[in-house]
N, C-alpha and C positions, 0 to 999 in steps of 0.2 A: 529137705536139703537146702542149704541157703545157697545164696547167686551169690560166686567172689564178684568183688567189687572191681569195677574197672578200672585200667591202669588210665593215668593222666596224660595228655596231648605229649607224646613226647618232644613234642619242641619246645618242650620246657627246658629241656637236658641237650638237649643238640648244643654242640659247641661251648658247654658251659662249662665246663673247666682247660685252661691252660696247662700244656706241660711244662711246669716250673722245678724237674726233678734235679739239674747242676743245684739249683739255689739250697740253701738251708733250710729245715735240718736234714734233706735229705741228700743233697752234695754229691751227687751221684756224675760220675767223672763224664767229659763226653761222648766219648766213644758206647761208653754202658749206655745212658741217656738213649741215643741213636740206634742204639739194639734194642733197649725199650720199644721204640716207635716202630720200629721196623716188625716186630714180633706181633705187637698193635693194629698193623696195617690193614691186615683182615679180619678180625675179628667183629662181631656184631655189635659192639658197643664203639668201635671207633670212630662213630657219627659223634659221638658225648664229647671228644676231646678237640682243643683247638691247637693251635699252633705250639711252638717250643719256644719256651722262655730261654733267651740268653743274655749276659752282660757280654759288654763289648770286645775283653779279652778272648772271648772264644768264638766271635766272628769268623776269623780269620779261619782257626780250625775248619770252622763247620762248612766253610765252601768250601776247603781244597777238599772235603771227603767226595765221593760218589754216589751218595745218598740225595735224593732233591731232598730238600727241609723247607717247610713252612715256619719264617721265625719273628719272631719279635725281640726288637733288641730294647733292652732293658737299661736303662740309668737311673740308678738309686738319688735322692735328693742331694743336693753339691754334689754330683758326680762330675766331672769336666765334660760342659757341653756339646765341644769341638770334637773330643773322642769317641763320643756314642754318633753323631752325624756322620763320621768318616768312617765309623762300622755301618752305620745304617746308610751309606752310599754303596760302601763297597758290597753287601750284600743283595742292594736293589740291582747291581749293575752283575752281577754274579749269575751265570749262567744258569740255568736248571732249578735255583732256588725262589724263592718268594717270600720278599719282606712283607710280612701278614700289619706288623705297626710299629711305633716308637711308644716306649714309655719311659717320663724324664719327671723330673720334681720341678713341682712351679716356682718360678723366680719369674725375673728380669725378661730376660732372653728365649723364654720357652716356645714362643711363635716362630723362633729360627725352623724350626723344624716342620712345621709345615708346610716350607718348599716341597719336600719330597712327594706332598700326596697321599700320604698313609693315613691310617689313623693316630692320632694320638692319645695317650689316656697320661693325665699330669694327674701326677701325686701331691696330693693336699697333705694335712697336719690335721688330726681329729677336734684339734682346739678351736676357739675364735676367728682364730688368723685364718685357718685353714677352711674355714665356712666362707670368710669374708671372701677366700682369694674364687671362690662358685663364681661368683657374679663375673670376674675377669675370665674367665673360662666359656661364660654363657654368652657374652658377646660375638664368641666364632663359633657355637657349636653346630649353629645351622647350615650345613652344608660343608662346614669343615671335618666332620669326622673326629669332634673334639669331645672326648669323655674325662669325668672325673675320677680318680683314682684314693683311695685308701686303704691303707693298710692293717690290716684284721689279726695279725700276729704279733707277739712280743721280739722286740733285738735286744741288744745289752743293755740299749737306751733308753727305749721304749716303752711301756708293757701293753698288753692288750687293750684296744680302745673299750670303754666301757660298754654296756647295754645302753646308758643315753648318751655318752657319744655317737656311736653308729646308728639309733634312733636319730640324730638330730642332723646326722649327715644326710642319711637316705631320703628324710624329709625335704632337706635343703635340693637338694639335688631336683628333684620333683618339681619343685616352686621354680627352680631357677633355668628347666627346661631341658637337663643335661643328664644324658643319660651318667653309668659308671662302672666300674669294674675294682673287683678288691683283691688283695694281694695277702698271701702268707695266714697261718694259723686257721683258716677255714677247711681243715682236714676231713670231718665228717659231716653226717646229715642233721645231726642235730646236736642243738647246745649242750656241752657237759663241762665238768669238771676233768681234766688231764693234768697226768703225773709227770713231770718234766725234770731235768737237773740239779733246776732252779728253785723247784717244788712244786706243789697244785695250780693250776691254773685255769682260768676258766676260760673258755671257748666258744667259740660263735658256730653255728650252724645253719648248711646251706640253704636248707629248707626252710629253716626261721629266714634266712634272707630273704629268699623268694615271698614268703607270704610277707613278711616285713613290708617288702616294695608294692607287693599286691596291696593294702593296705594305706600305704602312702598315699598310693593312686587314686586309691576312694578317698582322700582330703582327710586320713586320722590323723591327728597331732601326733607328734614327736613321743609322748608319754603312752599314746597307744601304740604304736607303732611297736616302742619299745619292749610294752606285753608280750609281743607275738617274739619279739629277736628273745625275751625267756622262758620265753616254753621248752619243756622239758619230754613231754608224753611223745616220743616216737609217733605211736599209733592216731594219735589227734593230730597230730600236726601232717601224718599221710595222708587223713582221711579228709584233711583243708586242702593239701595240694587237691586229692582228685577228686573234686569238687569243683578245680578252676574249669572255664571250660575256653574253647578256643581263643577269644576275644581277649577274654584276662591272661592267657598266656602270652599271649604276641605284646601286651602294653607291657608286661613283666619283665619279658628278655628284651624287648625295645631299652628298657630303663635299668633294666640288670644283665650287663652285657655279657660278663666273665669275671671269673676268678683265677688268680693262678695256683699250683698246688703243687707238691713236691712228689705227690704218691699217686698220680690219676686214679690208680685202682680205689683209694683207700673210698670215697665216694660213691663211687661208681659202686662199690659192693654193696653198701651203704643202702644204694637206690634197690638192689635185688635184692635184698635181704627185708625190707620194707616194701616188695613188690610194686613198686613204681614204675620198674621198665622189665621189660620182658625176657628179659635175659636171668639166667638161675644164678648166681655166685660168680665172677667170673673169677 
C-alpha cells in the first residue's frame, strides 16, 4: 500500500486569493457578493481568502450595510485619484469596517495615498514602461507596505500578458526588492487554454505562479522562470508545490502576496481536487 503524499504548508494558501466577485466577469451585485462572504464565514477554507475587492462607487454601499467588511478599494489605471482617496477615507473612518489596502495605477501622484497607512499595491503595464516604473515603487517599499501589481487577465484593451511578459515581471520584481499581487484571469490552478466570447484564450495558473516566484527566488532568469508559468501537468506541478518546505513558503508569499479573483471557490476547489489542502471539494 503506498503512503499518500503530504499536503504542502498551508501557508501557502492562507490569504491568497482576494474576493474580487462585483469585478468582471463575474459581476456579482453587492449585496450577493456580501452573502457570499457571509455564507464563507465559517467554513474551513475561509483562512484561503482575503479581503473584498471594491471600486470606489460601492463604498458607500458597503458601510451603510451591517455586515463588518474587510475591504480594499480598488482604482483601475486613470481612475480619478481624489475619488478612490475620499472612498478610502470614508471607509478607514467607518465604524465596524476595515480598510485592509488601496490599489491605484502608477502615475504621477500615486504616493498621495500613502497618507492613509495602508497598503498599497500600484498597477504597472506588462511592457517596458511598466518594468521601468519597479524601480519608482522600490524606493518606498521598505516599510511602506508598497507592492507591485499586474494584471493577469484580458479587458477589451488588453489581452493577457504573455508567458515572458509575467516571466519578466516576476523576475523584475525580485531584483528590485518588492514584493506583488496580480489581478483578474488567474481563475484556476493551473495553466490552460479557456473558451471565452472572445474565443480561446490562454491562461495563467496559480500554482505556476507560485513556483514561478519560488524559482525567481533561487536567481532563474526570466526564460526559466517562464518554463515553470507553462507547465501544463496538474500532477507535476502538485508534486513541486509539496515539496516546498517551510522556508520556501514564507520567501514565496513574502513575494507573492495575493491575487484577486471573481470566483474564490473556483481555486480553492482547484487546490482539493489536487489534494493540496485538506479540505474535499468545497
Amino acid at each position: 500500500m503506498s503512503t499518500p503524499r503530504t499536503l504542502p504548508p498551508r501557508a501557502l494558501f492562507i490569504g491568497l486569493v482576494d474576493d474580487a466577485a462585483v469585478f468582471p466577469p463575474g459581476n456579482a451585485s453587492l449585496p450577493d457578493a456580501i452573502a457570499r462572504r457571509e455564507r464563507r464565514r465559517g467554513a474551513t477554507y475561509a483562512d484561503l481568502v482575503g479581503p473584498l475587492l471594491l471600486p470606489t462607487d460601492l463604498v458607500n454601499e458597503a458601510v451603510s450595510g451591517a455586515s463588518p467588511l474587510t475591504i480594499a478599494v480598488v482604482g483601475r489605471p486613470g481612475a480619478d485619484l481624489g475619488r478612490l482617496l475620499s472612498a478610502a477615507h470614508l471607509l478607514a473612518d467607518a465604524e465596524g469596517h476595515s480598510l485592509a489596502g488601496i490599489e491605484l495605477g502608477h502615475g504621477p501622484h500615486w504616493r498621495d495615498a500613502l497618507d492613509l497607512g495602508v497598503p498599497l499595491a500600484v498597477e504597472v503595464s506588462p511592457d517596458e514602461a511598466g518594468l521601468a516604473a519597479l524601480q519608482d515603487l522600490s524606493e518606498l517599499a521598505d516599510g511602506q507596505q508598497v507592492r507591485a501589481k499586474l494584471r493577469t487577465g484580458s479587458t477589451e484593451r488588453t489581452p493577457v500578458p504573455t508567458v515572458h511578459q509575467l516571466a519578466a515581471f516576476v523576475v523584475a520584481t525580485v531584483q528590485h526588492g518588492i514584493a506583488f499581487k496580480l489581478t483578474g484571469g488567474l481563475h484556476h490552478a493551473v495553466a490552460h487554454t479557456a473558451s471565452t466570447p472572445a474565443g480561446d484564450e490562454e491562461q495563467h495558473g496559480v500554482l505556476n505562479v507560485l513556483l514561478a516566484t519560488h524559482r525567481a527566488l533561487q536567481g532563474d532568469s526570466a526564460s526559466e522562470v517562464g518554463t515553470v508559468l507553462a507547465q501544463r501537468d496538474s500532477a507535476e506541478l502538485a508534486d513541486q508545490v509539496r515539496a516546498l518546505d517551510d522556508t520556501a513558503v514564507r520567501a514565496v508569499r513574502d513575494q507573492f502576496h495575493s491575487y484577486g479573483c471573481c470566483d474564490v471557490l473556483d481555486p480553492i476547489r482547484d487546490l482539493a481536487d489536487l489534494r493540496l489542502i485538506e479540505e474535499t471539494r468545497p
